[in-house]
C-alpha positions as CSV (number, residue, x, y, z in Angstrom):
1,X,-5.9,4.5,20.4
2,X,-4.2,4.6,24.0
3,X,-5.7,2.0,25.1
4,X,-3.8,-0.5,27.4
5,X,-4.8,-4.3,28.7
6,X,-3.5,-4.5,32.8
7,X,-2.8,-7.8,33.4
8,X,-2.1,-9.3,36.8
9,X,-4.6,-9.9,39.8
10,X,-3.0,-7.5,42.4
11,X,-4.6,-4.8,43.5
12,X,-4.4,-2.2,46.2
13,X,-7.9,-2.7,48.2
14,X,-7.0,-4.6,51.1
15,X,-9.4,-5.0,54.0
16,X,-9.3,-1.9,56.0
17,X,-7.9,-0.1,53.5
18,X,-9.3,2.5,51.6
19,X,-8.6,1.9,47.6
20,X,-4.9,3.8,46.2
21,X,-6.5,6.1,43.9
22,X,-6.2,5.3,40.1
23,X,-3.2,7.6,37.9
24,X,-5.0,8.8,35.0
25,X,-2.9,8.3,31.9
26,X,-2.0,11.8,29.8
27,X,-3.5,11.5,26.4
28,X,-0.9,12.4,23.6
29,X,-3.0,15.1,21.3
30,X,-1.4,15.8,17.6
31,X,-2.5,19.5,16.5
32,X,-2.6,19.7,13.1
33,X,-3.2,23.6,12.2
34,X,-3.5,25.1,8.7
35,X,-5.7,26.7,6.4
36,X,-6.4,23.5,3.8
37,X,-7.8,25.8,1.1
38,X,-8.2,23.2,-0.3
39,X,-7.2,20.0,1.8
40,X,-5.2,17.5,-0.3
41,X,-3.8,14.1,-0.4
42,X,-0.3,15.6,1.0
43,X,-2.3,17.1,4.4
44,X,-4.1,13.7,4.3
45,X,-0.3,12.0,4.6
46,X,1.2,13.9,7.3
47,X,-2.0,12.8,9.4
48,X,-1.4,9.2,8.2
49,X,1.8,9.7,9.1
50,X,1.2,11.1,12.7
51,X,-1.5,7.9,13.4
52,X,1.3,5.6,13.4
53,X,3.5,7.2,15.7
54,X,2.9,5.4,19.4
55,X,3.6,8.6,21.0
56,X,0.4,9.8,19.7
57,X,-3.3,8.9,20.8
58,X,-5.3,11.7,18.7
59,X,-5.2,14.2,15.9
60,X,-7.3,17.5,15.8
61,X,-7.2,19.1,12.4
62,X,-7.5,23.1,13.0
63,X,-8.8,24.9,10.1
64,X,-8.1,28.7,10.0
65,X,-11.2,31.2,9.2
66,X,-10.0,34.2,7.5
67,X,-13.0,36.2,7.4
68,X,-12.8,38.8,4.8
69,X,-9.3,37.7,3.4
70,X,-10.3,34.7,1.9
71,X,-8.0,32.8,-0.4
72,X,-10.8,31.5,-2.8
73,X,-14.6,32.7,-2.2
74,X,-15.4,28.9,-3.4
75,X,-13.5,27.2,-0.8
76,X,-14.9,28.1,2.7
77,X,-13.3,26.9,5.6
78,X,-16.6,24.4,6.2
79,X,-16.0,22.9,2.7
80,X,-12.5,22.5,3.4
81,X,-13.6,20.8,6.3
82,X,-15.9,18.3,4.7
83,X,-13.7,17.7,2.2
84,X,-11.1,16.8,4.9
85,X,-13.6,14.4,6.9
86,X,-14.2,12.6,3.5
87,X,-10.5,12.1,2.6
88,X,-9.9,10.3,6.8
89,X,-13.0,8.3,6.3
90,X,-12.0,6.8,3.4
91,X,-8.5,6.5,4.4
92,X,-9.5,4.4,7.9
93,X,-7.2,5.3,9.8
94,X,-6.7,3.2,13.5
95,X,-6.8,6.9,15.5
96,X,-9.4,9.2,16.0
97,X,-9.0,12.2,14.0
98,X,-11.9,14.9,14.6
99,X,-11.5,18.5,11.9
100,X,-12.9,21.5,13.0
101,X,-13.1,24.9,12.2
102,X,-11.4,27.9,13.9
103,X,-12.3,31.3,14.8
104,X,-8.9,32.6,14.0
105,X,-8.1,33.9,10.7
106,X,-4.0,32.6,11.0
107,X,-3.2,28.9,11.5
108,X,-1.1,30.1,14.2
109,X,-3.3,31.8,16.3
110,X,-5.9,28.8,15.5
111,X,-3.2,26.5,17.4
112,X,-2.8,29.0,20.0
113,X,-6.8,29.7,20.5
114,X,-6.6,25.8,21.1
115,X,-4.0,25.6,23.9
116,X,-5.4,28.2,26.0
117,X,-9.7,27.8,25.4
118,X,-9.9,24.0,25.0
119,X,-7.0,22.0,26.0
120,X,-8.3,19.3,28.6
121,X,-6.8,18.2,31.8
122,X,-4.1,15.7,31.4
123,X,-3.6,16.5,27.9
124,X,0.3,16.6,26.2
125,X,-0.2,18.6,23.1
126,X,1.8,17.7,20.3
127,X,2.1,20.8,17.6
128,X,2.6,19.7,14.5
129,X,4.9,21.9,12.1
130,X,7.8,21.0,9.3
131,X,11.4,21.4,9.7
132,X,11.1,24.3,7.2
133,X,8.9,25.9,10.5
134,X,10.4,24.6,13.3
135,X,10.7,27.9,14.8
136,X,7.2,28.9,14.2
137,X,6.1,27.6,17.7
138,X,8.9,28.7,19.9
139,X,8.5,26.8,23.8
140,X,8.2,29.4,25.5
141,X,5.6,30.7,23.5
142,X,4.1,27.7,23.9
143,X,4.7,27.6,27.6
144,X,2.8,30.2,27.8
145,X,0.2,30.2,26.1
146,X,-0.4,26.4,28.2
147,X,0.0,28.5,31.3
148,X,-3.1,30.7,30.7
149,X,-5.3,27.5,30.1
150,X,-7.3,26.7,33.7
151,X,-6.0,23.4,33.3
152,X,-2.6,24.5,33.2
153,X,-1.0,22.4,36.2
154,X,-1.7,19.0,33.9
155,X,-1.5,20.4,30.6
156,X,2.1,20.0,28.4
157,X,2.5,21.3,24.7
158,X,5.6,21.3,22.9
159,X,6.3,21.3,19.4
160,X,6.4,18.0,17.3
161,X,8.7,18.5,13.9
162,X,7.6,16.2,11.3
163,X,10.6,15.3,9.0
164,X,10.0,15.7,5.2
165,X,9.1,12.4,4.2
166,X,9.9,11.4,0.5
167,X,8.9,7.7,0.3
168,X,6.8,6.6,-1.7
169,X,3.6,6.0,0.2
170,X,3.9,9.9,1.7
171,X,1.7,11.2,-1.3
172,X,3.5,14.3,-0.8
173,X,4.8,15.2,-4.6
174,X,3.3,13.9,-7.5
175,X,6.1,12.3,-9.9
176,X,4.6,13.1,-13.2
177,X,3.9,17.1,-12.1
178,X,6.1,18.1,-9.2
179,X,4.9,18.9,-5.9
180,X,1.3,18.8,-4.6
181,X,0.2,22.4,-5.0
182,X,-3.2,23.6,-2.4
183,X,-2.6,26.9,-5.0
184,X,-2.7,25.2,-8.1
185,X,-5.9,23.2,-7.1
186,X,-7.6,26.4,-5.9
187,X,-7.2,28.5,-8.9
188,X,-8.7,25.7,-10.9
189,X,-11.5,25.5,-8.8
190,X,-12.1,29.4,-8.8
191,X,-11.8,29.0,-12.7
192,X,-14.3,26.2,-13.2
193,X,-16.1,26.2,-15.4
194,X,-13.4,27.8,-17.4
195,X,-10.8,24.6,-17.1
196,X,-9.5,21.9,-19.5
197,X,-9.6,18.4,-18.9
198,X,-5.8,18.2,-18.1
199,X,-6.8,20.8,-15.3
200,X,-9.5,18.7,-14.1
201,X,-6.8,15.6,-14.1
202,X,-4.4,17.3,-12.5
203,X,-7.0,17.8,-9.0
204,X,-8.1,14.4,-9.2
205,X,-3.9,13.5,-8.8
206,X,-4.0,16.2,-5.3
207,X,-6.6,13.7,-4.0
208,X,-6.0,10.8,-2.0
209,X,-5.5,7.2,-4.1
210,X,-8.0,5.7,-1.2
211,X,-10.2,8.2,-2.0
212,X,-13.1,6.4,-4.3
213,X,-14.3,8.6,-7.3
């Protein structure tokens, strides 16, 4: 969580003296952006991921709103946000990770909305995107975008590349099927009640193993 224990009995009051004024510590923020339609157990892994890093002290999920251009009528961007909150809390992870939904109908401009309307003082952003999309988020985009925020003289974003992970405990692919498909669940969502039970199967394998059903 950031938090650090300062041991040691010395101190900077001294009689006379007025007290050295505290340095307040940057908090390392993870952004997260995408559109989840739905959320599955490979989004729930990268955050998992991202928790264990020390470099980071936060994650904020972004969820795009597309408006009119939805990719499924069934799966709004608040569903895929509850949905998203019930897969961390079950997953109890040590950092706080907060979802919420965007204004912006692309991911992108979600994470850029973010940098420049509610970055904090003292805040190092950390955008999260794959090796596959490292250049989405070139710096100096992202330079200045941090530059129009009105905390711009303690603010810091860069982008964070998160390396394909293909371990076991990643949740990423599914062995028996392939790769974890946000398509694949959606359809079968927009078709219920029109599914099998191997189609029902297959979205209870995109969900999270800590998620109780």
């Amino acid at each position: 969580t950031g938090e650090f224990i300062l041991g040691g009995e010395a101190t900077s009051f001294r009689a006379g003296e007025p007290e050295a004024e505290k340095e307040v510590k940057a908090k390392n923020i993870a952004l997260f952006p995408g559109s989840f339609k739905p959320p599955h157990k490979g989004h729930l892994s990268v955050i998992e991921r991202v928790a264990k890093n020390p470099e980071v002290d936060e994650v904020k999920v972004i969820i795009s709103a597309p408006g009119k251009n939805v990719r499924s009528a069934k799966i709004t961007p608040e569903k895929a946000k509850a949905i998203f909150e019930k897969f961390i809390s079950a997953a109890n992870i040590s950092k706080p990770v907060s979802v919420e939904v965007s204004t912006k109908p692309s991911p992108i401009t979600a994470a850029y909305d973010y940098i420049v309307d509610q970055a904090g003082p003292n805040e190092n952003v950390l955008l999260l995107t794959s090796e596959a999309d490292s250049k989405r988020y070139p710096q100096e985009s992202l330079d200045k975008y941090a530059g129009m925020n009105k905390n711009a003289e303690t603010l810091t974003v860069r982008g964070f590349v998160l390396p394909v992970c293909r371990d076991e405990g990643c949740q990423t692919t599914d062995t028996a099927k392939g790769k974890i498909s946000a398509t694949m669940t959606r359809d079968i969502v927009d078709a219920y009640p029109d599914v099998s039970l191997d189609d029902l199967a297959a979205v209870v394998r995109n969900m999270p193993d800590s998620l109780p059903l």
